[in-house]
C-alpha positions as CSV (number, residue, x, y, z in Angstrom):
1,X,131.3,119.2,92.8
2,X,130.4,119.0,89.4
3,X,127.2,121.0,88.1
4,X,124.4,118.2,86.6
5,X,120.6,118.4,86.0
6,X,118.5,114.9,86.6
7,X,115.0,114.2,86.7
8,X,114.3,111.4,89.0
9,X,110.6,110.6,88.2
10,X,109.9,107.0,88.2
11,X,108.2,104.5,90.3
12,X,110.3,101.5,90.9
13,X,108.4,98.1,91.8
14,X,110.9,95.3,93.0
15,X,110.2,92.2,94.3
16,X,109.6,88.3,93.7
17,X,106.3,88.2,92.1
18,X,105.5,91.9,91.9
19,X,104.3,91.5,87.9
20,X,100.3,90.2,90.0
21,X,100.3,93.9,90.9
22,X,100.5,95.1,87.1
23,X,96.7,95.6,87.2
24,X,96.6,97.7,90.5
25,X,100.1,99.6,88.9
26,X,98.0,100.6,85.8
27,X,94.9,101.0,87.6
28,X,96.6,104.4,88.7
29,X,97.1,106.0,85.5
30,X,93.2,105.8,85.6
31,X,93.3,103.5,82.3
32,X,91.6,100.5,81.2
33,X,92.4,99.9,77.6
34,X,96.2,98.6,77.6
35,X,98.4,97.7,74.9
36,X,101.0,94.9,76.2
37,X,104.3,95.1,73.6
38,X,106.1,91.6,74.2
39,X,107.9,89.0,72.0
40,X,107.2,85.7,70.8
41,X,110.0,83.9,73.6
42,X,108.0,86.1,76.8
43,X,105.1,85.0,75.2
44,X,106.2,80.9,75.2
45,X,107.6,81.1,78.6
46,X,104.2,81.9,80.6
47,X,105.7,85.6,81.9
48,X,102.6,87.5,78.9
49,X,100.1,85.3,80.5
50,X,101.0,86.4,84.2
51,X,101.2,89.6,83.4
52,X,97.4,89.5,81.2
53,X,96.0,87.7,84.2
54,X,97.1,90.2,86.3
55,X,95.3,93.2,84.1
56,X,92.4,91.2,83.7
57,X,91.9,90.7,87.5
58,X,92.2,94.4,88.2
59,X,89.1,94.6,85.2
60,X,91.1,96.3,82.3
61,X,91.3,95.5,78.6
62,X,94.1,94.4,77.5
63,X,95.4,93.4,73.8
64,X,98.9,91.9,73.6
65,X,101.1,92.8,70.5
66,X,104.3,90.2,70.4
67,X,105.8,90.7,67.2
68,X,109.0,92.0,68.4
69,X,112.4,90.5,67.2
70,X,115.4,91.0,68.7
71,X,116.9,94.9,67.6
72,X,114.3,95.9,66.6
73,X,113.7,97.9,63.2
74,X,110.9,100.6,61.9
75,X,108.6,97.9,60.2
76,X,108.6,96.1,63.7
77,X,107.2,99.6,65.1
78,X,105.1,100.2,62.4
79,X,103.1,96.8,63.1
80,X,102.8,97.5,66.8
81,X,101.1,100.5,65.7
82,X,98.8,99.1,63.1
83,X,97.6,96.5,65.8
84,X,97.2,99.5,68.2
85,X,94.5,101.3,65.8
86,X,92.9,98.2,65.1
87,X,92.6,97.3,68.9
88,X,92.2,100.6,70.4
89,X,92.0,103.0,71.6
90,X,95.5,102.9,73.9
91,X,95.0,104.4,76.7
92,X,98.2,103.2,78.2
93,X,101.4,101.1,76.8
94,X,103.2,98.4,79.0
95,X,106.3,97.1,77.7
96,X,107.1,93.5,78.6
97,X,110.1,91.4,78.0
98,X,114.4,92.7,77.1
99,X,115.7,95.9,75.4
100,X,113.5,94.9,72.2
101,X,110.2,94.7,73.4
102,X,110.6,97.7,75.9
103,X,112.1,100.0,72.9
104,X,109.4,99.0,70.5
105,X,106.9,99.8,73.4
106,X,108.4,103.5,73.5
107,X,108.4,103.4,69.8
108,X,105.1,102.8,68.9
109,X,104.5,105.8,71.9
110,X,105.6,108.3,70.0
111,X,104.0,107.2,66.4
112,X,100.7,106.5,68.4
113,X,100.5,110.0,70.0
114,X,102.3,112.1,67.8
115,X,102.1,110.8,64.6
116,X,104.7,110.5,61.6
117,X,107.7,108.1,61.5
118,X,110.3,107.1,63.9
119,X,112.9,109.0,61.7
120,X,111.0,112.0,62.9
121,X,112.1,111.4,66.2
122,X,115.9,110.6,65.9
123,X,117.5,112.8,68.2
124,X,116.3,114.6,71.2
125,X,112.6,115.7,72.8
126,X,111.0,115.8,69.0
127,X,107.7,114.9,70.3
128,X,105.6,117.9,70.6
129,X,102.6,116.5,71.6
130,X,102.0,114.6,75.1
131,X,102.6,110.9,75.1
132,X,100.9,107.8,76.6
133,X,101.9,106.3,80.3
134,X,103.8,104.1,79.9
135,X,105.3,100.9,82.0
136,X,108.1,98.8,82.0
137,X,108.7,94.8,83.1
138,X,112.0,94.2,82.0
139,X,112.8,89.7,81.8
140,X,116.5,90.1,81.0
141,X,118.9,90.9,83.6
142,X,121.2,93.5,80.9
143,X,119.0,95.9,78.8
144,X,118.4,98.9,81.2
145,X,115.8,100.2,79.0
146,X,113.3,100.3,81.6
147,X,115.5,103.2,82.7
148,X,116.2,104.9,79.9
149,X,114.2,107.6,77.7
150,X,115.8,106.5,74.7
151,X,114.0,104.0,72.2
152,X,116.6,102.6,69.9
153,X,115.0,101.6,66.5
154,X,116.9,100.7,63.4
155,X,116.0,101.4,60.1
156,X,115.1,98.7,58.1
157,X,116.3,99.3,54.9
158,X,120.2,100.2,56.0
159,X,119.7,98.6,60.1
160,X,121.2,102.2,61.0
161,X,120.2,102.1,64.7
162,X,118.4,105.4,65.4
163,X,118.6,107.0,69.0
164,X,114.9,108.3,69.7
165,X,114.8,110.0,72.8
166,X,112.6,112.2,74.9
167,X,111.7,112.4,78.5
168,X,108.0,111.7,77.7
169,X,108.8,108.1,76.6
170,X,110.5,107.3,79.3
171,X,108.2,104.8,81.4
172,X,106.4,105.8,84.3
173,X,106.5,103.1,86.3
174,X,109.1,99.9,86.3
175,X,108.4,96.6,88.1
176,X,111.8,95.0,88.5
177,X,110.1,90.9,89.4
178,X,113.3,88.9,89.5
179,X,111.0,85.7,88.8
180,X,111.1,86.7,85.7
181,X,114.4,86.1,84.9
182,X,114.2,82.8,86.0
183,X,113.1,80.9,82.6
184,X,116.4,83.2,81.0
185,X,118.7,81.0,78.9
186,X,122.5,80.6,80.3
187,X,123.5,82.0,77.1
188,X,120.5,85.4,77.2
189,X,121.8,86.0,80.8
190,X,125.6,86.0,79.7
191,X,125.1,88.1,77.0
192,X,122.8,90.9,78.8
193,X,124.8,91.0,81.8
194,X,128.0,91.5,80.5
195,X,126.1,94.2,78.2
196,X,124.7,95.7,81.7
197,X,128.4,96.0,82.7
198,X,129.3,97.8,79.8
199,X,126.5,100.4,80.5
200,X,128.0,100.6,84.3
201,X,131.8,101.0,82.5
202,X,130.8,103.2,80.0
203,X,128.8,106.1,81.6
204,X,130.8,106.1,84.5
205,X,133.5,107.3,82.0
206,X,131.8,109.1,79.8
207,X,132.7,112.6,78.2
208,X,129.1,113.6,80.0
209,X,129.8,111.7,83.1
210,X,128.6,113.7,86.6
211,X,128.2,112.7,90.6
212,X,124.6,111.6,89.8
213,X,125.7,109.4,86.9
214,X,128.7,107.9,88.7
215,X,126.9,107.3,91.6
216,X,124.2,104.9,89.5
217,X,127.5,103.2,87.7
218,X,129.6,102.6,90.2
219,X,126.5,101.3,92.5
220,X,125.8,99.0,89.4
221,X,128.8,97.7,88.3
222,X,129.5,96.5,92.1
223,X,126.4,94.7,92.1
224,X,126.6,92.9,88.5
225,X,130.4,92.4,88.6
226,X,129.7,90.3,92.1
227,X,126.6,88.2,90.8
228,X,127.6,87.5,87.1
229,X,129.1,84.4,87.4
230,X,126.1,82.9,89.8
231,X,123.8,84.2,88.2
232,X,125.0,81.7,85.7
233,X,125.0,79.0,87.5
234,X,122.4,76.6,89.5
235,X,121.1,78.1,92.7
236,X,121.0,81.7,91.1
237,X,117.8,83.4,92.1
238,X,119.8,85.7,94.3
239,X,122.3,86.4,91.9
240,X,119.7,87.3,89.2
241,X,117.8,89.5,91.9
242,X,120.3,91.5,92.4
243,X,121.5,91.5,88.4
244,X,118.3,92.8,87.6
245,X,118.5,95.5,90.1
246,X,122.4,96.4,89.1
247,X,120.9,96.7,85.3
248,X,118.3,98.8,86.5
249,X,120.9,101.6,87.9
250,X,123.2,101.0,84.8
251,X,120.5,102.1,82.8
252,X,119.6,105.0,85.1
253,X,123.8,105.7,85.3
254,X,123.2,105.8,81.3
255,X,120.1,108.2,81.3
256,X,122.6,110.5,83.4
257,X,125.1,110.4,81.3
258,X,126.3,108.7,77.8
259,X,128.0,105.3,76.9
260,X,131.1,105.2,74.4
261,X,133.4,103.2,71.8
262,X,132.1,99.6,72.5
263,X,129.0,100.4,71.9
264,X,129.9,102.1,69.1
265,X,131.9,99.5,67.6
266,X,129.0,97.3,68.4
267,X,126.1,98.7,66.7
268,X,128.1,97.7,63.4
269,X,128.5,94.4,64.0
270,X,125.2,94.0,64.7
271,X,124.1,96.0,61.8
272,X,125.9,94.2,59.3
273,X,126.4,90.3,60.4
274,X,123.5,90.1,63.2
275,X,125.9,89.7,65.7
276,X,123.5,89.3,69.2
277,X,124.6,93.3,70.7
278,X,125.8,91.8,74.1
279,X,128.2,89.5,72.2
280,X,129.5,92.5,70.1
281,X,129.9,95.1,73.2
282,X,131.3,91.9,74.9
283,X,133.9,91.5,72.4
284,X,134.9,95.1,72.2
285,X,134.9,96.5,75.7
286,X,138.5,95.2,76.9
287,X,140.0,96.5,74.0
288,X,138.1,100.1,74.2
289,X,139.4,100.0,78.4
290,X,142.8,99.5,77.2
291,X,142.5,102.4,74.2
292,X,140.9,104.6,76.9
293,X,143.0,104.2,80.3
294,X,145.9,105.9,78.9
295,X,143.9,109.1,79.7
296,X,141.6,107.7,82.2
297,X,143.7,105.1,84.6
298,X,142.3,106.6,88.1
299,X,139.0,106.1,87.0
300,X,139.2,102.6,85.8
301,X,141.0,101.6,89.1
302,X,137.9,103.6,90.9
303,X,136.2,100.8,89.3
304,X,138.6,97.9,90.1
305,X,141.0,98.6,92.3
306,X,142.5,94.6,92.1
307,X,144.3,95.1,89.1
308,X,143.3,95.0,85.3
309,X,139.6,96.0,84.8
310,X,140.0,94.7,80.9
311,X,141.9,91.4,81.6
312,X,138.6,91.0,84.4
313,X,136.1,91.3,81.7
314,X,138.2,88.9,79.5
315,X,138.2,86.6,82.5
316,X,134.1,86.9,82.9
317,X,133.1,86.2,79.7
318,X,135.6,83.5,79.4
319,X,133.3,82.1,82.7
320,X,130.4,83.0,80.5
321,X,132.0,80.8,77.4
322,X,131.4,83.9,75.5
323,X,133.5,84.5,71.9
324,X,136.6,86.4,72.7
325,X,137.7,87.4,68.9
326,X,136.0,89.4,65.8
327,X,137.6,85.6,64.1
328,X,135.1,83.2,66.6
329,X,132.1,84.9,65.1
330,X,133.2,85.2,61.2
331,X,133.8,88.7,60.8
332,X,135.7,89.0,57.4
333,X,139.3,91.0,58.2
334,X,138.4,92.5,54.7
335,X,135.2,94.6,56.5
336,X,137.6,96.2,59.3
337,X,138.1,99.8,57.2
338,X,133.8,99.7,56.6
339,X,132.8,98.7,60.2
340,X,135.3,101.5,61.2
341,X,133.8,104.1,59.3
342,X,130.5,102.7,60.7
343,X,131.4,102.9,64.1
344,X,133.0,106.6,63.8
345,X,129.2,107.7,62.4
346,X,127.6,106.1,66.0
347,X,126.4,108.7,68.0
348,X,127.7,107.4,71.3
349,X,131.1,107.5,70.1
350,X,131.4,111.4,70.3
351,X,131.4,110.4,74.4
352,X,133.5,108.5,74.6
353,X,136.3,109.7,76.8
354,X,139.5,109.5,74.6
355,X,138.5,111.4,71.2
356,X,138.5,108.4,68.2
357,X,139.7,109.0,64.7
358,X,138.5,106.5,62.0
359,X,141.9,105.0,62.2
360,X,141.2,104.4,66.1
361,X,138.5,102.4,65.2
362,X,140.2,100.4,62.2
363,X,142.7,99.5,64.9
364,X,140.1,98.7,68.0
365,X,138.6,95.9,65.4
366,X,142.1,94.7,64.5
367,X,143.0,94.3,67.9
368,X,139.8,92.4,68.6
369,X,140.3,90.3,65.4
């Protein structure tokens, strides 16, 4: 077998209604003064207020920070630590709600306890100084954040996503409450799903892919490929149960390994035309399957042994009613040579498992066009 090194250090929570035992969760850390990081839609759909009830009944202070937008930038982290000073001290950070809010909740770790900027912490294990507990109640059934050590924060003068990772962010403690998910827009649950099954794709072919990491994927994409299209549908509280646990391991298959050129690709298109990032890894994954199975066919059948793994994806969002071209969402054909270079600067696409050349990418996009 192949050598690997993982860290498996978290405390997973699942269960229907596990978010009323938030309070007795945090209670462990021996903390009482809590910062909540959320958004403005968790917030309007009654999930902050459960999870403030529950912190309140276990007699901790709690102060609830829900300026997070969707991909979120360095102003957005710079807020969540202003409020933090002004309502602290934080003794402990939860982060409540998709990618966004759990990201921004990591971010505003690192500022909080080791000062500077988030561009001080693009890379790997920067922090110096020992962070906060920290965790994690993801709502969407796609991000795998809770999993991940990685905050992803963009700049906000040129959206360049930044990578910020270190094994002190990562949370301590997940509660995976499929309940949650239940208030999830059709359109939110198609769009981080099929972004889950990227993350499941992805690592398990990545450049830095191992038995641990495969084990998560393969696990993951099994369970999301199964439930995506119920999960859509009407009676889909099993399907979402087990979507939000498949995310989970995608993100731990990711935290094993690396992902690749879709999400590379996608960063761009989110970057420049605010393309939602499950729509854009959506629209580039079948054509980065085909690009790559010249060198990796075995592994992609590993995956889906019934045929075509990219024409399956096609078929999935079509289910989903999810765009299918760069031309459904108004990319100009004129921005194909700038998103390529863009995409060939992305850190994941050095892992990706077929090397990529600029030209690669220009013609990824024109495929997808």
């Amino acid at each position: 077998m192949q050598p690997f090194d993982s860290e498996l250090t978290q405390r997973i929570i699942f269960g229907e209604n596990t978010i009323g035992k938030l309070g007795e969760v945090t209670a462990t850390f021996g903390c009482k003064r809590v910062l909540v990081v959320t958004d403005a839609g968790v917030l309007d759909a009654g999930i902050a207020s459960m999870g403030m009830e529950a912190l309140k009944n276990a007699g901790l202070d709690a102060s609830i920070f829900y300026q997070v937008a969707p991909n979120p930038t360095t102003e957005h982290v710079e807020a969540a630590r202003t409020f933090a000073i002004a309502n602290g001290p934080v003794e402990l950070i939860i982060g409540l709600g998709g990618g966004s809010a759990m990201d921004c909740a990591k971010g505003v770790n690192f500022l909080l306890t080791n000062g500077g900027q988030m561009e001080d912490y693009w890379g790997m294990n920067r922090a110096t100084q020992p962070m906060l507990p920290s965790i994690g109640i993801p709502t969407t059934i796609g991000t795998g954040s809770e999993a991940q050590s990685f905050a992803l924060i963009s700049q906000a003068e040129t959206h360049l996503k930044m990578a910020c990772g270190d094994k002190k962010a990562r949370f301590h403690a997940v509660i995976l409450d499929p309940v949650l998910t239940e208030t999830l827009p059709r359109f939110v649950a198609a769009t981080t799903g099929i972004d889950a099954m990227a993350h499941a794709i992805e690592s398990f072919v990545s450049t830095r892919r191992n038995p641990m990491s495969q084990m998560f994927a393969e696990r993951a994409w099994r369970v999301l490929a199964d439930n995506f299209e119920q999960c859509l549908e009407g009676e889909y509280r099993s399907a979402r149960s087990h979507m939000l646990f498949g995310a989970y391991l995608a993100g731990a298959a990711i935290e094993n390994s690396m992902l690749g050129a879709a999400h590379a690709c996608a960063n761009p298109l989110t970057a420049r035309y605010g393309i939602i990032h499950g729509v854009a890894v959506g629209l580039m994954l079948p054509h980065v399957i085909r690009y790559n199975r010249i060198s990796l066919p075995g592994l992609y059948r590993q995956l889906y042994p019934d045929g075509d793994l990219a024409a399956h994806i096609v078929k999935l969002k079509q289910h989903a009613k999810l765009p299918q071209t760069l031309r459904e969402v108004d990319i100009p054909s004129n921005q194909i040579p700038t998103l390529a270079v863009d995409a060939a600067a992305q850190w994941t696409a050095q892992f990706n498992p077929r090397p990529l050349e600029i030209s690669d990418f220009v013609s990824l996009y024109e495929t997808a066009y």
